[in-house]
N, C-alpha and C positions, 0 to 999 in steps of 0.2 A: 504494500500500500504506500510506502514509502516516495514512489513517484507519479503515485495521484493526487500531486498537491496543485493547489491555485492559489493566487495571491491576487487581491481586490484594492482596490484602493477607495478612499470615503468617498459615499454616495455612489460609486458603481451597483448599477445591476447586475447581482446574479440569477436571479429569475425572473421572469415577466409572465406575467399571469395570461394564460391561455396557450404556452408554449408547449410544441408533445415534445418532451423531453423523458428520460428517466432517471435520471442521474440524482444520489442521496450526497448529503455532504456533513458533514463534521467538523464543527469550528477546531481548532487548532490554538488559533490567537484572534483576539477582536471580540467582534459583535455585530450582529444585525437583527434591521430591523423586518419584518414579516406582514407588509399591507395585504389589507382585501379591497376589492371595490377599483375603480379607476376615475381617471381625472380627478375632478373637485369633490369625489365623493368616495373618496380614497380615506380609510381608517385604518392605524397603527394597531393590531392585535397584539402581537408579541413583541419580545428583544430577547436574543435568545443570544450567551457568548460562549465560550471557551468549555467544551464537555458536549454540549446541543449540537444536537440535530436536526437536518429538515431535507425535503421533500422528498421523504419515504412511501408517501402516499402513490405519488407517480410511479416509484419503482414497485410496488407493489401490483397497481393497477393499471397502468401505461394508459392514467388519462389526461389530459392536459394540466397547466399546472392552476392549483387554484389562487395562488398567492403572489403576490410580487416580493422580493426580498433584494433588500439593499444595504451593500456596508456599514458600516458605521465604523468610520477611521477607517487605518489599513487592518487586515484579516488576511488571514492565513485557512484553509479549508483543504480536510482531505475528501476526497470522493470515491463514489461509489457506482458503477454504472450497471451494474446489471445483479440480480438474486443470488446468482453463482458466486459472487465477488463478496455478497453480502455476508452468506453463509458461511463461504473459508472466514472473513472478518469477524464472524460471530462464535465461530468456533474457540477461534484465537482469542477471544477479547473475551471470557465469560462474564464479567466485574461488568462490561460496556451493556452483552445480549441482556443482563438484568437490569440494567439501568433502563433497557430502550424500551422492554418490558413495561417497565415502570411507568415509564414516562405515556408511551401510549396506552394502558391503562386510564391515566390521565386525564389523558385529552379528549378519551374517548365517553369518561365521567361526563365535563365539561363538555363536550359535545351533549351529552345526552341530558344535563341539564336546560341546557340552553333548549333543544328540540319540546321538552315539556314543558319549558314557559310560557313556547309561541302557542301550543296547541292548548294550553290552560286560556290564553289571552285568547285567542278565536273560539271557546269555546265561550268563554264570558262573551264575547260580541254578539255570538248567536241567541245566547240569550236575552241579551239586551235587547235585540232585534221585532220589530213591531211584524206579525206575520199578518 
């Protein structure tokens, strides 16, 4: 993994939301930040530095990408490109495959929190609703 590294410089993009790409990456050094949305209607969700992870999703699923992500300072990032690559990396890294564990656990909480607010909130709407 050694020479799957990148180096960013602040405010470059490393991802662009809607890109098919597959590739996972691993901060090294730095940090960035992880927007959703575009243009003017563009919101900061994460900042994720040194240990983090991200667009493991595409590598999983090989769908576009849903986030934009942009340096913050210079950053250092290993990569990931394909499940095979993942796998020998996870094998290797047990301390890491438990953390990524962890972490998507997580997100996947926080995902699933958020999905039963919106559907709590339409569900109040509907009944607020004059039939």
């Amino acid at each position: 993994m050694s020479r799957n590294v990148m180096y960013f410089q602040n405010g470059e993009t490393i991802i662009k939301s809607g890109q098919q790409e597959q590739r996972m990456y691993i901060i090294l050094d730095g940090e960035v930040n992880i927007i959703l949305g575009e243009g003017d209607d563009q919101i900061s969700v994460a900042r994720m530095s040194k240990g983090d992870f991200f667009g493991e999703i595409s590598l999983f699923t090989s769908t576009p990408r849903s986030a934009t992500v942009k340096a913050i300072g210079d950053i250092k990032l290993a990569y990931i490109d394909n499940l095979s690559q993942l796998k020998g990396f996870l094998i290797k890294n047990p301390h890491f495959a438990a953390k990524m564990v962890h972490i998507l656990a997580q997100r996947l909480a926080k995902t699933d929190e958020i999905l039963i607010g919106k559907v709590n909130e339409i569900n109040r709407l509907k009944e607020t609703r004059v039939v």
